[in-house]
C-alpha positions in Angstrom: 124.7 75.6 -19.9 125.9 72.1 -20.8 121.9 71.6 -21.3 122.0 73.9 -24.1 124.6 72.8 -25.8 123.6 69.6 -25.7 120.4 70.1 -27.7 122.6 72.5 -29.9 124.9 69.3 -30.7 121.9 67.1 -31.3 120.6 69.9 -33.5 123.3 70.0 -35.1 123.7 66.3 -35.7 120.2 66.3 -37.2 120.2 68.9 -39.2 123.9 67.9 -41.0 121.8 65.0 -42.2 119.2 66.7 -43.3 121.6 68.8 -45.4 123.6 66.0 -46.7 119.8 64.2 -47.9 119.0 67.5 -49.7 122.3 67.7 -51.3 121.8 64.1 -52.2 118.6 64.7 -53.3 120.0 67.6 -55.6 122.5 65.9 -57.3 120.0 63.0 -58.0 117.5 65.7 -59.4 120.8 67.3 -61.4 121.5 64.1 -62.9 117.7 63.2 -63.5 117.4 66.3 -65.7 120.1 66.2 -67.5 119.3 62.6 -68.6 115.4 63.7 -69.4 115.8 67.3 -70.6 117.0 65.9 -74.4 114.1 63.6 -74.5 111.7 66.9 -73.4 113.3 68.8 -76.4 112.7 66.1 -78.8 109.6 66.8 -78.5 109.2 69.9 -79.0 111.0 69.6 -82.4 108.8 70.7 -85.8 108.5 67.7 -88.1 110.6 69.1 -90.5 113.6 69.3 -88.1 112.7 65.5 -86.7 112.9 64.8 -90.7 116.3 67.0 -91.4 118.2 65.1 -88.4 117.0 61.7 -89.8 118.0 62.5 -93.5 121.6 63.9 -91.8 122.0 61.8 -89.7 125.3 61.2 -90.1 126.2 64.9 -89.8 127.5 66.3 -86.4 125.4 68.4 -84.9 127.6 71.2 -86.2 128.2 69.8 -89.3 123.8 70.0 -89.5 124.3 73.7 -88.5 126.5 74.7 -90.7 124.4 72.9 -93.6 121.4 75.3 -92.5 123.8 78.1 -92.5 125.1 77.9 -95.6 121.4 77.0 -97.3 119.9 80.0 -95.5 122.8 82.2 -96.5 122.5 81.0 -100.1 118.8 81.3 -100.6 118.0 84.2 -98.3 115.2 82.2 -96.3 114.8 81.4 -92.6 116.1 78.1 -90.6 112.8 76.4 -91.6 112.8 76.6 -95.5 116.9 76.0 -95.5 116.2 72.6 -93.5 113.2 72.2 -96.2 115.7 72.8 -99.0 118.4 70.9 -98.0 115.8 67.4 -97.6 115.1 68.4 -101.1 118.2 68.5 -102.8 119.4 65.7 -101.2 116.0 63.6 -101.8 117.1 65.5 -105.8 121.2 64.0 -105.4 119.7 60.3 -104.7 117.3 60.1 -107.4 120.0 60.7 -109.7 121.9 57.7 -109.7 
């Protein structure tokens, strides 16, 4: 009996560092994504949208939201042409002064 329990402790011993590296491992993968997932997006961003978030820059992200909100609301038109519209009458509001 004592045989047996022997391996079952060195079993045991092995594989609670096995599981500690894999929960290591997880948390470092956890971490990894979360710091490489925005980057990924980016990328698949339209050019228009790379070009709204540079123009509004210094918006919030809900602040940019609520911009394409209120410009699809007020022209009836999908996220797309409200980002298009708001570039323009902004490009419109600096070539006034």
């Amino acid at each position: 009996m004592g045989g047996v329990m022997d391996v079952a402790l060195v079993v045991w011993r092995n594989s609670t560092g096995i599981l500690v590296t894999v929960a290591v491992f997880l948390i470092f993968l956890a971490g990894f994504w979360k710091v490489f997932r925005p980057i990924a997006a980016a990328g698949n961003r339209s050019e228009l949208e790379r070009r709204f978030r540079n123009v509004f820059s210094m918006m919030t992200e809900d602040r940019r939201q609520a911009l394409i909100d209120h410009y699809s609301y007020k022209n009836d038109c999908g996220r797309e042409e409200a980002m298009k519209r708001a570039i323009d009458d902004r490009n419109r509001d600096d070539g006034r002064w």
